[in-house]
N, C-alpha and C positions, 0 to 999 in steps of 0.2 A: 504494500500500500504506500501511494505518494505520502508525503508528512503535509499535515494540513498547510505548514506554514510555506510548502515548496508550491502546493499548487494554487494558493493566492496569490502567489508573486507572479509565478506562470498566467493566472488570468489578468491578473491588473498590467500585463504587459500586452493582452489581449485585448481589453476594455476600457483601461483604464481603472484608478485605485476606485472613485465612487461609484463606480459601477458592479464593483466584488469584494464581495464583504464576506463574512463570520455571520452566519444565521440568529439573530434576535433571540430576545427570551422570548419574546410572545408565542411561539411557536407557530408563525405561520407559515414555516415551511416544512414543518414537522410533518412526515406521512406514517403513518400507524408507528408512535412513539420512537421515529428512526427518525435524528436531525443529519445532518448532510453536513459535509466538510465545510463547504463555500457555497455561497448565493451570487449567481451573477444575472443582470438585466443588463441586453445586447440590446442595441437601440439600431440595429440594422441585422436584415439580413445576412448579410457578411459576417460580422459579428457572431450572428447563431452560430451560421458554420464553421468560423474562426474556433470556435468554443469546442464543436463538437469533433473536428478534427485533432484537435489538444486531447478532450477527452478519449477518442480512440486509441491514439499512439500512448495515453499515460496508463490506459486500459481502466479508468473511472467510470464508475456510474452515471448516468444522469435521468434524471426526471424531471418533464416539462411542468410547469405552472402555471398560471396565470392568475383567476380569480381566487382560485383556491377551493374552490366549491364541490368539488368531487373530486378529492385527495381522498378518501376515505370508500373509492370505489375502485376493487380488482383487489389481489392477493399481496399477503406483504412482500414489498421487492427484495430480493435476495442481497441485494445490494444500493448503497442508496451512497453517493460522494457528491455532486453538483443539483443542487437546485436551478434549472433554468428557468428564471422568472421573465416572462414572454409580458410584460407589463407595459413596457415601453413603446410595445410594436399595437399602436392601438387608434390606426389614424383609418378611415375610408379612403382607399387608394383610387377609388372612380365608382360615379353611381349614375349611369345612365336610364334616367324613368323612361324613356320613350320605349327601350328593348328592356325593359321590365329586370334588371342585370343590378348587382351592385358587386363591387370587390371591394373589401374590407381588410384589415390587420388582426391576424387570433388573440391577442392580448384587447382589444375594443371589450366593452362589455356590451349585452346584448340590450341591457337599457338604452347605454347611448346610441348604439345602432338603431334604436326602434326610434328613439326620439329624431334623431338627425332624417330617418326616412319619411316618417309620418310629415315633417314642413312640407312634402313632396307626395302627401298623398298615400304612401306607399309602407311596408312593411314586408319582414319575413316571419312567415308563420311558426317562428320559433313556442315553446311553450314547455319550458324547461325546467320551471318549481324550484328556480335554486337563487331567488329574490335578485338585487342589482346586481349583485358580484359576478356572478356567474359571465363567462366570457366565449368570445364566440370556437375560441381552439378547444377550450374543455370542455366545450357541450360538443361538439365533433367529436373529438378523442373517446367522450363516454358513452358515445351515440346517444345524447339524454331528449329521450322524444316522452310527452306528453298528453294528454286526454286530444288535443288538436289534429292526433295525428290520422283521425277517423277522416277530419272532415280536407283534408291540407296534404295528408302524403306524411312519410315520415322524411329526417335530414335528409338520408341519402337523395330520396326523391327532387328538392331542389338546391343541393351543392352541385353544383355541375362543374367547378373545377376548385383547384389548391397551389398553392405552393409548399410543398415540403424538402426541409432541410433531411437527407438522410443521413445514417449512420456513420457515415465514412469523410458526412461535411463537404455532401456537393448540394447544391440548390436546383431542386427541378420542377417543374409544372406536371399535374397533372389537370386533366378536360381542357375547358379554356373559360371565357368571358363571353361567350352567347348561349343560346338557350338550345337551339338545334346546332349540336356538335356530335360525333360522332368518330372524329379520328383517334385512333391506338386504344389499348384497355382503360376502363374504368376505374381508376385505382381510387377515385375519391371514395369509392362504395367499399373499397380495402382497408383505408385508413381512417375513415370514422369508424368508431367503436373501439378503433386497436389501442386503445390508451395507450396513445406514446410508445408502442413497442417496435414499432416497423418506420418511424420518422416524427417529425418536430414539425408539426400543421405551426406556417408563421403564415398563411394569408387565404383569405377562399373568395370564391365566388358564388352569389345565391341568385337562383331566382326571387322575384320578387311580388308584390300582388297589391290591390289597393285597400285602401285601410274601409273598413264596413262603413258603411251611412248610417245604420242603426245596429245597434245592438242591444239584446233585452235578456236579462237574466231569468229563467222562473226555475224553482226549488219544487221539489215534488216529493211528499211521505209514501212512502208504502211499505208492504209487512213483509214481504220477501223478497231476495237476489232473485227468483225465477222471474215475480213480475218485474220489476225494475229493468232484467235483462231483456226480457220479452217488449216492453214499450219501448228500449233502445233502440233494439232490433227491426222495431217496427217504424220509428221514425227515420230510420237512416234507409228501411227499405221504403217509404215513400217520397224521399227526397228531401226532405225539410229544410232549412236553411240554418244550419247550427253552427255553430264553431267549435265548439265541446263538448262534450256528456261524461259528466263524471259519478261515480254511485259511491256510496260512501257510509259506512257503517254508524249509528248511532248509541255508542256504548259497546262494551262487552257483553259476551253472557250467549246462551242458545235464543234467548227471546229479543236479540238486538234487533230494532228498527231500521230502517234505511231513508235514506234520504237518495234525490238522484235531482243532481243540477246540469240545465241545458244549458246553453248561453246560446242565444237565435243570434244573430249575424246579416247581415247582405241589405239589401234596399228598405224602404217603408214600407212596399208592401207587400214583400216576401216574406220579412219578419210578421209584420201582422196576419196572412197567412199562415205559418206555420204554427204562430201562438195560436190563432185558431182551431187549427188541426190537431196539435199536440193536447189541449184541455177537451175536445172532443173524446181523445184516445183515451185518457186517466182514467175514467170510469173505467174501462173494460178493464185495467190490469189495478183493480184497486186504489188508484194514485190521488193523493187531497196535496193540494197546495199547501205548500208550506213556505217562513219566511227564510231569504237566501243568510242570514246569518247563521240559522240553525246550522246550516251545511258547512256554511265556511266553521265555528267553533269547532263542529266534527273530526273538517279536518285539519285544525291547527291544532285541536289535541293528540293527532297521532302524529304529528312532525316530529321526527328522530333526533335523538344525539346518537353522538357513534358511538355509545356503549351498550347500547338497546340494538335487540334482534329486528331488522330490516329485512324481508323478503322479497323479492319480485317474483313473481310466477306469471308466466305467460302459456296460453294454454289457447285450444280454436273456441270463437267466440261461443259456439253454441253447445260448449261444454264448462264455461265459467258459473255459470248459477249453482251447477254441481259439485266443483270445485269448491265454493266460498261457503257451500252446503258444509264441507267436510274440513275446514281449513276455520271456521268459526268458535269450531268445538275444542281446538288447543289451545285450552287456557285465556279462551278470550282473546284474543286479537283485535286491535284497530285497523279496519281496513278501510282502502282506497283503491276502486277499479276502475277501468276503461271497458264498459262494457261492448262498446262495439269492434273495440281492436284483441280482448280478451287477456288484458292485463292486470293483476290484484299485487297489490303492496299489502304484506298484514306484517303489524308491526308488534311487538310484544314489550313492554317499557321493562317487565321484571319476574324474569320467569327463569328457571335452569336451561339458558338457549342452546345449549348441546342438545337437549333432549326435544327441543321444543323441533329441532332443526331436523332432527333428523325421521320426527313424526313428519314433518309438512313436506319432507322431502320423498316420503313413502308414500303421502295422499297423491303431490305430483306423478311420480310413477306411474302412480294406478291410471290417472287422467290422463299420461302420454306430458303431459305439461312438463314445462323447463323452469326450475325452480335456482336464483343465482340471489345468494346473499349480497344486499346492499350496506347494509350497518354489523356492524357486529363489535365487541369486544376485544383486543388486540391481542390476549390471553387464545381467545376462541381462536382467532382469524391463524393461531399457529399451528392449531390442530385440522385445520380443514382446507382443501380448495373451495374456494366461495363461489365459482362455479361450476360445482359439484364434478362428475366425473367427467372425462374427457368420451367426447363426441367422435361419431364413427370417422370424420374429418378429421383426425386429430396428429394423425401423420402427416398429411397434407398442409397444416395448420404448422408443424415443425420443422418442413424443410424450408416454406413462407419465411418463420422468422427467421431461419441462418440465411438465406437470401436478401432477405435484408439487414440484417444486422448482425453478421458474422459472428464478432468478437462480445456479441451479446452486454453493451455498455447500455439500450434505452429500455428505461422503468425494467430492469430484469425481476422478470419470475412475477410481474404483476397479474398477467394475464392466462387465459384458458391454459389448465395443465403447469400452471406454472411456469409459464415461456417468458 
């Protein structure tokens, strides 16, 4: 191992001295109780790869950051030496509204990106749960798609190109900067999700869409996942005009309530059409209006710290009700779905999460469903892969990362299998 005090010298001849430091008490760069040698913020492109070529040859770890908002998602890294704090790199490189395109910097947050689009009309249907901080290269790297993703597509759907720094600290493009492109593979749809293991996301490009004329929130009670799934189901097979539908548990216990919020979307009177339609449906699946705070409470009470059991399970939609049938009764869970995309978060704030984990990961089973730890305990997180066992891809998935990253220096051992 370099001696800390050799490779701050090495970067601050890279970056310069205020740009590489000694990681803070506050621990914001701290990833599952592992701090990092040096903290360096590259204020260029060049810079990344300047960094990351130093890192190769010194054979150092590195993990990308930014907002810092999903440090706490993928498996502990086997190795952790450079914090790459992508912060600086946070400007909109070009946003043409006419071809509906923006290229931005992955250090941006996706607040300012939303505000900066909206003077123009316009947005990306981001919907990411992870408040301002959250930045546009960590929601890529975590693939972190949202209840939006029913009605919008998920990321991969409109990232249509990148700029990634690879392993070895060369700078390449992949897609490009219009909407109909089609030349060489797809790599943008390889490197979201890959948290940082396969390259260093510093720049993308989104489609883009216009910002709604109306938008109307209505909150709905009802007594079971079945209805709740069943009126989702139902609105999205009529067409409705929604932006999200989220279902969301009301308490613990077998007799937990449900709550299910729509958010209508699009013109004046496609919203007021669907709100029509949609209180038409409620009778038939038992649903009484209810007010949208109850729901939000709901779900600020199952918001996680990262020493609470966090699940995702994803499973095909019209086997969810079944699912949260059988995922309810461990110990009470706080849940949060996607009933039309078939995704349940159940959260547990205090419970023995070994055992709780490896019940919900038997009910998964049973359902065919993909059950991948989000929160956990750093204790737990040493005894387990967080997502779960490696997939029948899982060779193919191994000779990917030594293809791209040989010498194994980005986020190691975060990902599927430990890669």
């Amino acid at each position: 191992m370099v001696a800390q005090a050799t490779v701050l010298d090495d970067l601050h001849a890279i970056i310069g001295n205020k740009h590489a430091f000694r990681p803070d008490e506050a621990g914001r760069f701290v990833v599952d109780g592992i701090s990092p040698q040096a903290v360096v913020e590259p204020g260029s492109y060049e810079e990344v790869a300047a960094v990351i070529r130093y890192a190769s040859e010194a054979g150092l770890a590195v993990i990308p950051l930014a907002g810092g908002t999903k440090r706490h998602v993928g498996n502990l890294p086997r190795r952790y030496d450079v914090a790459l704090s992508l912060s600086r790199l946070d400007k909109i490189i070009e946003h043409e509204p006419a071809d509906l395109t923006v290229t931005c910097q992955a250090g941006i947050s996706i607040a300012e990106l939303q505000q900066r689009l909206k003077a123009h009309g316009q947005r990306v249907p981001f919907n990411a749960g992870s408040g301002h901080q959250a930045s546009v290269g960590g929601v890529l790297a975590a693939n972190a798609n949202g209840p939006s993703r029913a009605a919008y597509g998920a990321l991969r759907d409109y990232t249509i190109g990148m700029r990634v720094v690879t392993a070895d600290g060369r700078i390449t493009r992949a897609g490009g900067k219009v909407v109909k492109n089609v030349a060489g593979y797809d790599l943008c749809k390889l490197y979201t999700g890959s948290l940082g293991t396969l390259g260093v996301i510093v720049e993308a490009t989104f489609k883009v869409m216009p910002v709604s004329r109306r938008e109307r929130s209505i909150a709905l009670r009802l007594r079971s996942p079945s209805d709740a799934c069943g009126l989702a189901a139902e609105l999205y097979r009529r067409g409705l005009a929604f932006s999200h539908v989220e279902l969301s548990s009301a308490g613990g216990g077998n007799d937990v309530g449900w709550f299910l919020e729509i958010l209508l979307a699009g013109s004046q009177g496609a919203v007021d059409r669907s709100e029509k339609e949609l209180l038409g449906l409620a009778p038939r699946f038992k649903a009484e209006l209810a007010a949208s705070n109850e729901a939000n409470e709901t779900r600020s009470a199952g918001e996680s710290n990262h020493d609470q059991l966090l699940c995702r399970l994803s499973v095909l939609a019209s086997q969810l009700a079944a699912l949260i049938e059988e995922i309810k009764r461990l110990e009470s869970p706080l849940m949060v779905a996607e009933p039309i995309t078939g995704v349940l978060r159940a959260s547990w704030p205090a419970v023995d999460a070994a055992a709780v984990l490896e019940s919900a990961r038997a009910v998964a089973a049973k359902h065919e469903a993909v059950c991948v730890v989000e929160h956990c305990s750093v204790e737990l997180k040493q005894r387990i892969d967080v997502f779960g066992d490696p997939p029948p891809a899982f060779a193919l998935m191994r000779r990917v990362k030594q293809q791209f990253d040989p010498k194994g220096i980005l986020s190691p051992g975060r990902f599927v299998g430990r890669l």
